[in-house]
N, C-alpha and C positions, 0 to 999 in steps of 0.2 A: 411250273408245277401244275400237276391234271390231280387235285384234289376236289372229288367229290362228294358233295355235302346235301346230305338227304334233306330233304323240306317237303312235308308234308301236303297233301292235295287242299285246293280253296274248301272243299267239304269238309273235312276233317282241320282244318283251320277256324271254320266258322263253328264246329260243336264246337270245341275247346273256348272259343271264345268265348259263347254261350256259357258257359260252363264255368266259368273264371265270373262272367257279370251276374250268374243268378250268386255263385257263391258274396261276391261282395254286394249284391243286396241284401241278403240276409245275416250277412255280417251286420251291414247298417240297421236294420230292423229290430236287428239282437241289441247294438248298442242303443239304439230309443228305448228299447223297453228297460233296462239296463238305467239308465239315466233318469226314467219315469220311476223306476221304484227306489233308485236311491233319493230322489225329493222325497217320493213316499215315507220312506223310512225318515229322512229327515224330519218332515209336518210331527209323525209318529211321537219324535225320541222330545218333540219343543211341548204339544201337549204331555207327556207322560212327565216330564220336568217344571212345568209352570206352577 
């Protein structure tokens, strides 16, 4: 079988790469702050009930 199978150049490999790791940092950055304001809100909801 002579199937061929496009694959993109090392350059255009390496943006995309790029591209995939800034997104999942700022996924993770999103989820800390995310995680930091629901304690927030937690501390919030323990004073307003005490």
């Amino acid at each position: 079988m002579d199937i061929k199978v496009p694959v993109p150049s090392i350059e255009e490999q390496e943006v995309v790469g790029r591209f995939f790791s800034n997104i999942d940092n700022l996924i993770a950055a999103n989820q800390r702050k995310l995680d930091l304001l629901k304690e927030q809100k937690k501390g919030f909801l323990q004073n307003m009930f005490v």
